[in-house]
PDB file of N, CA, C and O in Angstrom, chain B, residues numbered from 101:
ATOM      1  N   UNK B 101      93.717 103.591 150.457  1.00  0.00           N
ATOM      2  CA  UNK B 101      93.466 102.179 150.551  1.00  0.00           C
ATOM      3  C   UNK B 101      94.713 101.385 150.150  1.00  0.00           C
ATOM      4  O   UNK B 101      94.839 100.255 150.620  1.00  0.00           O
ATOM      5  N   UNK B 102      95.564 101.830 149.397  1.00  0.00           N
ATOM      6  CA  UNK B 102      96.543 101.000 149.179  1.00  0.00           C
ATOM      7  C   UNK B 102      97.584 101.383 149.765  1.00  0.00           C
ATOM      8  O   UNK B 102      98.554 100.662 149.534  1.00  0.00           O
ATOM      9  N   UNK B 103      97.706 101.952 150.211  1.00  0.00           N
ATOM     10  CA  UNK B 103      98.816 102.237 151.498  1.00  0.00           C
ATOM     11  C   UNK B 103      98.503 101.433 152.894  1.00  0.00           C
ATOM     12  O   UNK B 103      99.438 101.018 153.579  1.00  0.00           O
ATOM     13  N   UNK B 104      97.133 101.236 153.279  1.00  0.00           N
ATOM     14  CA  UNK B 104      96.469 100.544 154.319  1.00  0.00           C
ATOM     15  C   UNK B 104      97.521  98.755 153.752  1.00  0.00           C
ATOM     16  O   UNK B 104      98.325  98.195 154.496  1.00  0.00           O
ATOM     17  N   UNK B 105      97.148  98.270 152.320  1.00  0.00           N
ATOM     18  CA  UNK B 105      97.616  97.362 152.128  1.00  0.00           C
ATOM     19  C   UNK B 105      98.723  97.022 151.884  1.00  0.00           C
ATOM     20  O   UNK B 105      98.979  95.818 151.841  1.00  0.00           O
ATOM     21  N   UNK B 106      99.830  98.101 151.622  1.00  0.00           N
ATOM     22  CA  UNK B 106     100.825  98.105 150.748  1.00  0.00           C
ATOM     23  C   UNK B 106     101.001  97.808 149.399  1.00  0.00           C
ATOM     24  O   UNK B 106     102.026  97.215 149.062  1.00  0.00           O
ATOM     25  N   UNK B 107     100.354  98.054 148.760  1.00  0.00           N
ATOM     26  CA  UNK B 107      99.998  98.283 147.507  1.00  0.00           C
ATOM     27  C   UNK B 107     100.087  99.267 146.959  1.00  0.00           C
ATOM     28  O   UNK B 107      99.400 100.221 147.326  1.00  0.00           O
ATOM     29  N   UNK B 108     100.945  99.370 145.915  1.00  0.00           N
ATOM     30  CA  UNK B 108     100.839 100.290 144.962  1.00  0.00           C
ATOM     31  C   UNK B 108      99.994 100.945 144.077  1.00  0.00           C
ATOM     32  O   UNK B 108      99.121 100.211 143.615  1.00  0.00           O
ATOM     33  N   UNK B 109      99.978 102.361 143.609  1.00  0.00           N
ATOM     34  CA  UNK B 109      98.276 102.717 143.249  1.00  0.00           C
ATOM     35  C   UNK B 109      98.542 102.544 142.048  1.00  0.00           C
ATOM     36  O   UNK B 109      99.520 102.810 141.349  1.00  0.00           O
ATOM     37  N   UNK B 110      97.612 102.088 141.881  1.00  0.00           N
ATOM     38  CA  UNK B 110      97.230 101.629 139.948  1.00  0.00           C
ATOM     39  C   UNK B 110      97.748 102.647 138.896  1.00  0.00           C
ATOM     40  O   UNK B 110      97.701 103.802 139.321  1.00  0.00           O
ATOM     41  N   UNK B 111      98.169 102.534 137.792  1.00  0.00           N
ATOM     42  CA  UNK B 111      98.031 103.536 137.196  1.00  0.00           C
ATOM     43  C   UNK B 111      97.002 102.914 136.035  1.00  0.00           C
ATOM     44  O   UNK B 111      97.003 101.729 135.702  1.00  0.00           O
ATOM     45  N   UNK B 112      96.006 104.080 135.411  1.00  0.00           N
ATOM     46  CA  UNK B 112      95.019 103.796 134.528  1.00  0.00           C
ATOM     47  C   UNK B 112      95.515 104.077 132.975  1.00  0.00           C
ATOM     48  O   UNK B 112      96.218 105.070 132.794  1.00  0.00           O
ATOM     49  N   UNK B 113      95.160 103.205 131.804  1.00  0.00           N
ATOM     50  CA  UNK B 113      95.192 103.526 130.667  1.00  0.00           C
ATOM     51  C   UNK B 113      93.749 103.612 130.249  1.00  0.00           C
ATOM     52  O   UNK B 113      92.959 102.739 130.609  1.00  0.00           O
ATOM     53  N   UNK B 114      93.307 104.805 129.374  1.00  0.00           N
ATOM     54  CA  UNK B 114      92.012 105.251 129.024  1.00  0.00           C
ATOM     55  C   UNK B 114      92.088 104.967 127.326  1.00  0.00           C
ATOM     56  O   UNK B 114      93.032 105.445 126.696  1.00  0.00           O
ATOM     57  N   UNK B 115      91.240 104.316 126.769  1.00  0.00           N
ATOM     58  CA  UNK B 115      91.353 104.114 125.111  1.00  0.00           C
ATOM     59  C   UNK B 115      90.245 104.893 124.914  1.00  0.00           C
ATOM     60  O   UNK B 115      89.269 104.480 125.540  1.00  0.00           O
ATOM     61  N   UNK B 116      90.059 105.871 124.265  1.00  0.00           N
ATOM     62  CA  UNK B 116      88.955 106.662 123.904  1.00  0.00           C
ATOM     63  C   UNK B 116      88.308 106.041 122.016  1.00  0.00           C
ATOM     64  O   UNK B 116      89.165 106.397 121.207  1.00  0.00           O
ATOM     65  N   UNK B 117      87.837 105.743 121.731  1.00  0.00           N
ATOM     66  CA  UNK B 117      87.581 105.684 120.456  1.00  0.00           C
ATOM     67  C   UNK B 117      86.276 105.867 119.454  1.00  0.00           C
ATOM     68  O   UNK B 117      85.160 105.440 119.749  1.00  0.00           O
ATOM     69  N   UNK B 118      86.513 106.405 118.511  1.00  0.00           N
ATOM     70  CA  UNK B 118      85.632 106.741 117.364  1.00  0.00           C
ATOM     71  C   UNK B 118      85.149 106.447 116.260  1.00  0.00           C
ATOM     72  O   UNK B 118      85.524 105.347 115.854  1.00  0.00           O
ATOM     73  N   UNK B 119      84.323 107.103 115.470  1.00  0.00           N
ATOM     74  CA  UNK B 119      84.700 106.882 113.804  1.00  0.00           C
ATOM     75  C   UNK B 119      86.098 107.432 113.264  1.00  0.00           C
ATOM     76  O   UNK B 119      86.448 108.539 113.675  1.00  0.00           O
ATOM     77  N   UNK B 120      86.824 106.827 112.482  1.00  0.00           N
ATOM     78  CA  UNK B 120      88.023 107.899 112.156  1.00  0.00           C
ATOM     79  C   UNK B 120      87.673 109.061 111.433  1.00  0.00           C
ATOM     80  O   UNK B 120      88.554 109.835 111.057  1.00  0.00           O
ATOM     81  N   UNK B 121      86.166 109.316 111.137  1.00  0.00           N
ATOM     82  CA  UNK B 121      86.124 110.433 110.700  1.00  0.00           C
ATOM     83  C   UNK B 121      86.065 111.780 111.603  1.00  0.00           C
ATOM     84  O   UNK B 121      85.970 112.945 111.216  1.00  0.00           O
ATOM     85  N   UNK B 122      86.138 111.350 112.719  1.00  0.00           N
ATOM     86  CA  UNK B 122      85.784 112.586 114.127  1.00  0.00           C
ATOM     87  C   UNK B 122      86.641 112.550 114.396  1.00  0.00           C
ATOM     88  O   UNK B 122      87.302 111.512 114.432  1.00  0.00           O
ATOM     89  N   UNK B 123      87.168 114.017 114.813  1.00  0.00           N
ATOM     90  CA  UNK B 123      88.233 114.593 115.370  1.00  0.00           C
ATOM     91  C   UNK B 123      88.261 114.533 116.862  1.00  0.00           C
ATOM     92  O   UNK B 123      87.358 115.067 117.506  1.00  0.00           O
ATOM     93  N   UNK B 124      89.521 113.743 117.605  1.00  0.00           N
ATOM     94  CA  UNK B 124      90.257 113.695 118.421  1.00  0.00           C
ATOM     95  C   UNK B 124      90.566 115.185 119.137  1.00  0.00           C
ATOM     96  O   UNK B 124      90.343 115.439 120.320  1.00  0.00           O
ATOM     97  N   UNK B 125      91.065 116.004 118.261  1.00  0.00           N
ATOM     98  CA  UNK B 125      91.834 117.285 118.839  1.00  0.00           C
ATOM     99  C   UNK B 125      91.231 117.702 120.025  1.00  0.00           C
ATOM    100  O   UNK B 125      91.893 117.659 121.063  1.00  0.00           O
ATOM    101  N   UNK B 126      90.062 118.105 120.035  1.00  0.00           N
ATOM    102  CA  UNK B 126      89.320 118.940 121.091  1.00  0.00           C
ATOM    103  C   UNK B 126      89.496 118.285 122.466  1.00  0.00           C
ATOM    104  O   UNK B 126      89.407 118.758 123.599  1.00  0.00           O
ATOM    105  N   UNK B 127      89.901 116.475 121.808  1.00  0.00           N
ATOM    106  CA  UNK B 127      89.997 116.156 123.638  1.00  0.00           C
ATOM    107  C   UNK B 127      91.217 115.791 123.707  1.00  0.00           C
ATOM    108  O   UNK B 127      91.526 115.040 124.632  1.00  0.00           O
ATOM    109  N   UNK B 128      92.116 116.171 122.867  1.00  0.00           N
ATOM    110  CA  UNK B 128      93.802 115.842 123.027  1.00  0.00           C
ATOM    111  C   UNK B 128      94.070 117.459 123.866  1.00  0.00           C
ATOM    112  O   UNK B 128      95.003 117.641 124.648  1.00  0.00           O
ATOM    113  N   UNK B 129      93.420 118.129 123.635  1.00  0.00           N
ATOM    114  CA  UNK B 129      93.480 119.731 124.030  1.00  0.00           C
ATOM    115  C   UNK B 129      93.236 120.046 125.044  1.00  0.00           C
ATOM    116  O   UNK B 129      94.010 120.917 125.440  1.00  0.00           O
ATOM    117  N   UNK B 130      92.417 119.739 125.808  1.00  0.00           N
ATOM    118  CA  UNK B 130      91.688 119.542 127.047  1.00  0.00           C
ATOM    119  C   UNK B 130      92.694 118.301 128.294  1.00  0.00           C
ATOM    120  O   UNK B 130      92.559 118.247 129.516  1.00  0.00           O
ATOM    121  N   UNK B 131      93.213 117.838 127.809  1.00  0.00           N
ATOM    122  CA  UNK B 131      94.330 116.704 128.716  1.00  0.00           C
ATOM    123  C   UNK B 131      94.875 117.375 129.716  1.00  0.00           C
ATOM    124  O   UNK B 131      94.754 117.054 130.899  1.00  0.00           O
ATOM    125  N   UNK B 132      95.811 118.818 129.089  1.00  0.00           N
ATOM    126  CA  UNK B 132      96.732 119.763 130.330  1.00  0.00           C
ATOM    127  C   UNK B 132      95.919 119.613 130.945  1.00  0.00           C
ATOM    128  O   UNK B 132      96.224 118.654 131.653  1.00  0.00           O
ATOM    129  N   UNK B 133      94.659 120.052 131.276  1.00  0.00           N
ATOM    130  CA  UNK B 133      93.931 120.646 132.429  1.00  0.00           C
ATOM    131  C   UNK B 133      93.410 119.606 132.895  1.00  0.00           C
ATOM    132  O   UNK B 133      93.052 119.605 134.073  1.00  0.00           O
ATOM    133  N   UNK B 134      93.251 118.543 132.138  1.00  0.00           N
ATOM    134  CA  UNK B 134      93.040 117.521 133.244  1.00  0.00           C
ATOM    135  C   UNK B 134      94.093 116.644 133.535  1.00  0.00           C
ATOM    136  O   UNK B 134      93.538 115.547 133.584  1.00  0.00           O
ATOM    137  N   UNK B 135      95.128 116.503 133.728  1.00  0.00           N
ATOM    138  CA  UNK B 135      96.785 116.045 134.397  1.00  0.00           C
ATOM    139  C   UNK B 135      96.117 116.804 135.327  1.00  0.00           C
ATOM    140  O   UNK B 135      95.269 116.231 136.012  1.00  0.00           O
ATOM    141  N   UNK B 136      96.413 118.483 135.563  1.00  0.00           N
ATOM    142  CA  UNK B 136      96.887 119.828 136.169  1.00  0.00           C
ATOM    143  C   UNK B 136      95.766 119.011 137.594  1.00  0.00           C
ATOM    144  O   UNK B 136      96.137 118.589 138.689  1.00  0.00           O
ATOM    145  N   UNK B 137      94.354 119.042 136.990  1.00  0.00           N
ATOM    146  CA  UNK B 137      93.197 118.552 138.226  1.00  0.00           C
ATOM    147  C   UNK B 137      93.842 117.148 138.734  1.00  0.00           C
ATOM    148  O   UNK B 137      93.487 116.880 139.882  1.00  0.00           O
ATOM    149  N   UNK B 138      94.564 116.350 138.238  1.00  0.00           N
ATOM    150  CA  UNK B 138      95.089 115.186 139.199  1.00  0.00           C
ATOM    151  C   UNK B 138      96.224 115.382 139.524  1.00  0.00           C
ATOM    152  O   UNK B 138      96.850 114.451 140.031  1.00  0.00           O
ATOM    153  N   UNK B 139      96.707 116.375 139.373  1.00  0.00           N
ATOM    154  CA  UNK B 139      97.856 116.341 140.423  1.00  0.00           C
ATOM    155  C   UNK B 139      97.845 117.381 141.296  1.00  0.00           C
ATOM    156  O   UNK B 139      98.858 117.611 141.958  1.00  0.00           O
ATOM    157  N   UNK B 140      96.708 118.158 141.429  1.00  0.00           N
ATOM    158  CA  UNK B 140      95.951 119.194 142.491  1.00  0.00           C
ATOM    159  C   UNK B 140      95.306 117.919 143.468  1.00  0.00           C
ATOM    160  O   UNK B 140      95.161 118.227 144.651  1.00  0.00           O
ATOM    161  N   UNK B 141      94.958 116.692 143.125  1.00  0.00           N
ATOM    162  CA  UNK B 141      94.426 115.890 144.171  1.00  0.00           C
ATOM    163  C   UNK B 141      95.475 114.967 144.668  1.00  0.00           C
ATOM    164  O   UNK B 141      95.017 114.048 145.346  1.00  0.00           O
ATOM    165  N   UNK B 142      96.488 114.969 144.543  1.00  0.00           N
ATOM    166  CA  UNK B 142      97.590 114.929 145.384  1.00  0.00           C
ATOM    167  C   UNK B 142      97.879 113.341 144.631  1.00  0.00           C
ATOM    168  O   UNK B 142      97.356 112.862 143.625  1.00  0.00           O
ATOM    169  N   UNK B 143      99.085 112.677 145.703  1.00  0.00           N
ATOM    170  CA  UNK B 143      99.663 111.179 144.904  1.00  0.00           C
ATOM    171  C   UNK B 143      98.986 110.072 145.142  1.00  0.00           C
ATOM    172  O   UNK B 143      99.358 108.991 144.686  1.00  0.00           O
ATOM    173  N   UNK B 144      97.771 110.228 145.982  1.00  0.00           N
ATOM    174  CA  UNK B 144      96.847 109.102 146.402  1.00  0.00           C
ATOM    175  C   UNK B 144      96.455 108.630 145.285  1.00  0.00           C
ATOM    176  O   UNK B 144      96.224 107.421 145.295  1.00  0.00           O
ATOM    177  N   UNK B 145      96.258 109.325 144.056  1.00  0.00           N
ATOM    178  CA  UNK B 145      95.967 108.967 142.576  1.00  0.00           C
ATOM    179  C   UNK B 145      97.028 108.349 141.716  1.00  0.00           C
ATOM    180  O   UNK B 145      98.027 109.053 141.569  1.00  0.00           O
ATOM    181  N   UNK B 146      97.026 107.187 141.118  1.00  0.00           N
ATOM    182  CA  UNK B 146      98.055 106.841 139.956  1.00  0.00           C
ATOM    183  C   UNK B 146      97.581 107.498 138.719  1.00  0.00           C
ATOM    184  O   UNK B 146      96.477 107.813 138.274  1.00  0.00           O
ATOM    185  N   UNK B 147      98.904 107.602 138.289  1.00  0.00           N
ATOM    186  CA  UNK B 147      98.834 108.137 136.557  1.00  0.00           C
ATOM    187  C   UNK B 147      97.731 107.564 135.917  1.00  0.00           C
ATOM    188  O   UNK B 147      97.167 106.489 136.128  1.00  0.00           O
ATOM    189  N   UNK B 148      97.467 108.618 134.944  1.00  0.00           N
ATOM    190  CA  UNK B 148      96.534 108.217 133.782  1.00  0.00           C
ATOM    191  C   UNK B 148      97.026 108.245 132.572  1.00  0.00           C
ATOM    192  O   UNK B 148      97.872 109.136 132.502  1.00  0.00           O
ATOM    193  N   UNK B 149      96.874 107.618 131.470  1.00  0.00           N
ATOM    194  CA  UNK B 149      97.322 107.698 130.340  1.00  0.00           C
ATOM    195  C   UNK B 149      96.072 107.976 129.284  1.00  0.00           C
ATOM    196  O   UNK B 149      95.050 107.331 129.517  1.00  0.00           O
ATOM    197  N   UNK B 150      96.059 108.704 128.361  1.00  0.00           N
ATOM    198  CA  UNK B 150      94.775 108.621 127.656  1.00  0.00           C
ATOM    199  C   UNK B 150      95.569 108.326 126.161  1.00  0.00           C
ATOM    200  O   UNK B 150      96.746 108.462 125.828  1.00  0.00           O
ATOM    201  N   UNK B 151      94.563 107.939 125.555  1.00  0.00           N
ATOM    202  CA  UNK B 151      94.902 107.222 124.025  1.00  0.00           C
ATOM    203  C   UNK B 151      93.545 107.228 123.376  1.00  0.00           C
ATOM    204  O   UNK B 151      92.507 106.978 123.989  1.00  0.00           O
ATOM    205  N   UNK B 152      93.606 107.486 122.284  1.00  0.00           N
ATOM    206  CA  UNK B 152      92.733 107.215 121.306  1.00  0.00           C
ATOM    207  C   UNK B 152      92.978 106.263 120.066  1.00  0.00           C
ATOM    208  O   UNK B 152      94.047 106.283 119.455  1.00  0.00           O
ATOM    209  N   UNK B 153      91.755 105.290 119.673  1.00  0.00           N
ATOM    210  CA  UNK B 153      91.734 104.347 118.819  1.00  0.00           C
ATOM    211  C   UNK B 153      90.411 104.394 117.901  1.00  0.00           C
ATOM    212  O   UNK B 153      89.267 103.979 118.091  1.00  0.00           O
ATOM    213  N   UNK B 154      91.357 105.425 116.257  1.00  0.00           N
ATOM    214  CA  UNK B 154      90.517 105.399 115.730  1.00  0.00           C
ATOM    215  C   UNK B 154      89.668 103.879 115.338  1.00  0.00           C
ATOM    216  O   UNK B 154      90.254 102.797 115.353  1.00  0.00           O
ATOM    217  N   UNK B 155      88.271 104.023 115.012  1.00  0.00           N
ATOM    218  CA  UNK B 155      87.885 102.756 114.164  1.00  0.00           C
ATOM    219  C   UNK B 155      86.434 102.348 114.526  1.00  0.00           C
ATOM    220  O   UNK B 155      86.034 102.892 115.555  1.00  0.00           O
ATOM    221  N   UNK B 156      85.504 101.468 113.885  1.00  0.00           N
ATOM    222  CA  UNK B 156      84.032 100.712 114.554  1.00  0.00           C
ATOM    223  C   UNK B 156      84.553 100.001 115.559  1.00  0.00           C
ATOM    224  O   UNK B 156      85.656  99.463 115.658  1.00  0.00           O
ATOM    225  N   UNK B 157      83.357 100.071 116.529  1.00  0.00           N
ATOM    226  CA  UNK B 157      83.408  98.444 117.491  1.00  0.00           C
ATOM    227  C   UNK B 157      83.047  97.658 116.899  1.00  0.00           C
ATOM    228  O   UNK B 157      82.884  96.981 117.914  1.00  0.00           O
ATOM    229  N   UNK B 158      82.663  96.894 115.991  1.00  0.00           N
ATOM    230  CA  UNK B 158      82.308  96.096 115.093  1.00  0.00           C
ATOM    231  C   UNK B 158      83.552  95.350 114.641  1.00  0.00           C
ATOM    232  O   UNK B 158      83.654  94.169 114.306  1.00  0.00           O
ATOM    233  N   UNK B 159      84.558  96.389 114.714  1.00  0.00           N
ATOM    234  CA  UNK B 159      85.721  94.975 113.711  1.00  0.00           C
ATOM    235  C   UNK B 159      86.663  95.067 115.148  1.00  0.00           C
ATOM    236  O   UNK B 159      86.229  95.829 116.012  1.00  0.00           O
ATOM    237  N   UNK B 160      87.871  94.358 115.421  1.00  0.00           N
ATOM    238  CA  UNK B 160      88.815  94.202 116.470  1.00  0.00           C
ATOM    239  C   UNK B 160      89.590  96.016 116.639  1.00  0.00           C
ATOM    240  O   UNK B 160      89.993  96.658 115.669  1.00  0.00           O
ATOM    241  N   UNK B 161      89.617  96.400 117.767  1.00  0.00           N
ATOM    242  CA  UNK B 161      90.449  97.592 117.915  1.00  0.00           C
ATOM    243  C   UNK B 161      92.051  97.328 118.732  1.00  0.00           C
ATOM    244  O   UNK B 161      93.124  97.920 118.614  1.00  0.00           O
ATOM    245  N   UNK B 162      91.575  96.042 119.666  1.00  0.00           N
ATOM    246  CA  UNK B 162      92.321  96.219 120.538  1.00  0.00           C
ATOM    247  C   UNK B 162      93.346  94.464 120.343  1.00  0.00           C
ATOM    248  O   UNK B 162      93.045  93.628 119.491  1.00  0.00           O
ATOM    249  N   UNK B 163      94.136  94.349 121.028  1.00  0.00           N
ATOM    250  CA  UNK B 163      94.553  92.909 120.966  1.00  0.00           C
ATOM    251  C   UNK B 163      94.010  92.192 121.875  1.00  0.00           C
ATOM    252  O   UNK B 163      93.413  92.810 122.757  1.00  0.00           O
ATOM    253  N   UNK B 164      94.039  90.867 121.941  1.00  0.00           N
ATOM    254  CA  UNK B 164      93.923  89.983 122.859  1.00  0.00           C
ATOM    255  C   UNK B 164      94.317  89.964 123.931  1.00  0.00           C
ATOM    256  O   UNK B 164      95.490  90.238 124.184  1.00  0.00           O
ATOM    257  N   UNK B 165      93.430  89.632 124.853  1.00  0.00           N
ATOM    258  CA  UNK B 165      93.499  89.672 126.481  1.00  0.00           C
ATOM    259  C   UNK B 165      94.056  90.986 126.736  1.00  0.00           C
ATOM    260  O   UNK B 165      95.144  90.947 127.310  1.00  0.00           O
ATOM    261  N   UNK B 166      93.518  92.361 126.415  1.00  0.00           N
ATOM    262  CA  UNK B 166      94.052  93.441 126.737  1.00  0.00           C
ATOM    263  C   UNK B 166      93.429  94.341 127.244  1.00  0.00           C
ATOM    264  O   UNK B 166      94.013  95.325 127.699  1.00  0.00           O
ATOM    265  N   UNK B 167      92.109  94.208 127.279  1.00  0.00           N
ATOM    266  CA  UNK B 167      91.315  95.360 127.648  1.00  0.00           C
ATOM    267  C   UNK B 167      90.610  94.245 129.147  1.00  0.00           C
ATOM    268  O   UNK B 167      90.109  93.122 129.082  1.00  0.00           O
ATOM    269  N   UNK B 168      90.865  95.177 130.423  1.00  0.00           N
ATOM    270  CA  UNK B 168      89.670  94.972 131.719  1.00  0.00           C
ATOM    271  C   UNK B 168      88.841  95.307 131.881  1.00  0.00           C
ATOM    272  O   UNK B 168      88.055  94.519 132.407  1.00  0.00           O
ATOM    273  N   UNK B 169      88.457  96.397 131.642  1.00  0.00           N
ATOM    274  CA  UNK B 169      87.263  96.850 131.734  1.00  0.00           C
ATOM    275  C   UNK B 169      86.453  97.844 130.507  1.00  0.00           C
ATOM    276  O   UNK B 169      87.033  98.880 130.184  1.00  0.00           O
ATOM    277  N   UNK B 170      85.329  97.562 129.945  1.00  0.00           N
ATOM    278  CA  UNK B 170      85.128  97.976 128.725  1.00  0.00           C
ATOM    279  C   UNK B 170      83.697  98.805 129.126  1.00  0.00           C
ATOM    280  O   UNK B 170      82.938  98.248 129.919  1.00  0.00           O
ATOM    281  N   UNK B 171      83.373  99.987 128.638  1.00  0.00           N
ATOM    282  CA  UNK B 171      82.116 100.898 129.142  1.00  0.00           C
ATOM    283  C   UNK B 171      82.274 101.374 127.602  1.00  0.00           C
ATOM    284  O   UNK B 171      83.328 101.418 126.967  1.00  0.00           O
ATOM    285  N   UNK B 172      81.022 101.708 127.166  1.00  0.00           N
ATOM    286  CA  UNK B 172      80.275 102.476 126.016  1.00  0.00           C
ATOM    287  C   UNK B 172      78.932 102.978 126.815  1.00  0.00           C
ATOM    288  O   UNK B 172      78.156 102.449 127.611  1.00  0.00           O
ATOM    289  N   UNK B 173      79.061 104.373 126.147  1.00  0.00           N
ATOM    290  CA  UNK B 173      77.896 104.959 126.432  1.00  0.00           C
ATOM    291  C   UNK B 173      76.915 105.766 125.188  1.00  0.00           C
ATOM    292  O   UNK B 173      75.849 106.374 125.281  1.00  0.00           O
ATOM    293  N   UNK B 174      77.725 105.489 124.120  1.00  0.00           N
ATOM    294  CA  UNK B 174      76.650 105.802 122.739  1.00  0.00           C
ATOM    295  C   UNK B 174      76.333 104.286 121.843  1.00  0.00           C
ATOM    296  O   UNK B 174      75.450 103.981 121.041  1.00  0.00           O
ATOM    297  N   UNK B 175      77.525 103.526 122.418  1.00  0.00           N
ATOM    298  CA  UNK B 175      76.941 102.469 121.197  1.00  0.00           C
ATOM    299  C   UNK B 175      75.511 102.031 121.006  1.00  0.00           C
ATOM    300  O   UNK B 175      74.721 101.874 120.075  1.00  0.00           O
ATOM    301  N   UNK B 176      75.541 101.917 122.209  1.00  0.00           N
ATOM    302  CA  UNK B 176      73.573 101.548 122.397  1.00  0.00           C
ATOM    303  C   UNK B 176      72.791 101.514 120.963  1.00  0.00           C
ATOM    304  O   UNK B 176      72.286 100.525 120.431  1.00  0.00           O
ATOM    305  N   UNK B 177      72.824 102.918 120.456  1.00  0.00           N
ATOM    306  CA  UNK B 177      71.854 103.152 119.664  1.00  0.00           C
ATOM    307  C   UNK B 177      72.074 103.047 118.799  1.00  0.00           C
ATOM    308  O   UNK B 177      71.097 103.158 118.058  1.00  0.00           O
ATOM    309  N   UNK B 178      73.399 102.765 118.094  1.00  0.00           N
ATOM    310  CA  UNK B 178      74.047 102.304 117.003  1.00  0.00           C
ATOM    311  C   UNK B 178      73.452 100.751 116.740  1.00  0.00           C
ATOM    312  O   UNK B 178      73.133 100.439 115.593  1.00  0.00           O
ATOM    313  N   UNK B 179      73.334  99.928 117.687  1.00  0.00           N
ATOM    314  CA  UNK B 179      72.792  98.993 117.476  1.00  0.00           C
ATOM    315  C   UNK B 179      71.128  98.723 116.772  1.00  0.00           C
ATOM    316  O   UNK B 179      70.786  97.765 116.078  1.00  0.00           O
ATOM    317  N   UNK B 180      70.614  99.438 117.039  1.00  0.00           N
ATOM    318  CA  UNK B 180      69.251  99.025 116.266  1.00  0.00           C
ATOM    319  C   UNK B 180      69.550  99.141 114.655  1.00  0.00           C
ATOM    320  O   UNK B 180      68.674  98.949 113.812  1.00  0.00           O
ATOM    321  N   UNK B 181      70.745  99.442 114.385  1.00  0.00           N
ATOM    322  CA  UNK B 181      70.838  99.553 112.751  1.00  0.00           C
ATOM    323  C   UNK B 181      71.040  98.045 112.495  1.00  0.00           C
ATOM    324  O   UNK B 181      70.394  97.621 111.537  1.00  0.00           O
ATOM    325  N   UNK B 182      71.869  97.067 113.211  1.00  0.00           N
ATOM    326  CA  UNK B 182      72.066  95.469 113.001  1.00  0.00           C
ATOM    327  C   UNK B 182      71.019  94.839 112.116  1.00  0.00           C
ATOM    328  O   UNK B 182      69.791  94.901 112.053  1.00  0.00           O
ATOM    329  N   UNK B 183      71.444  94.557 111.822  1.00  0.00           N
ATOM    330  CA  UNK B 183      70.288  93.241 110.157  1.00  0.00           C
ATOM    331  C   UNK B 183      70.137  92.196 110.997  1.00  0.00           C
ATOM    332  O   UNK B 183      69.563  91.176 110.616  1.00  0.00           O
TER     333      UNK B 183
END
């Protein structure tokens, strides 16, 4: 699609984040093999970057005007603890 437009393909930054008490490693470990699977699907794909940010969603993680698109899929239930 972006060749249709001349457009350049995106490249993605991924913020992964936690409690700082959970360990990162297991998915800093797992990265080779997933580069290795995007660049087996050839250059139609832009880079990915992955990052992790320890900390709650509750207090600021990120700076201003910096994040586009934001998905949680455990906070959910963290929420019924709210006062």
């Amino acid at each position: 699609m972006c060749s249709e437009n001349n457009s350049q393909v995106p490249q993605f930054q991924v913020f992964l984040n936690d409690l700082v008490e959970n360990d990162f490693n297991t998915i800093f470990r797992s990265l080779p093999a997933f580069y290795s699977k995007l660049k087996k699907k050839g250059d139609k794909r832009g880079a990915c970057y992955v990052y992790a940010v320890p900390g709650s969603f509750y207090s600021r993680l990120f700076p201003d005007e910096n994040i586009h698109l934001f998905h949680s899929s455990y906070a959910v239930h963290w929420l019924s603890r709210v006062g």
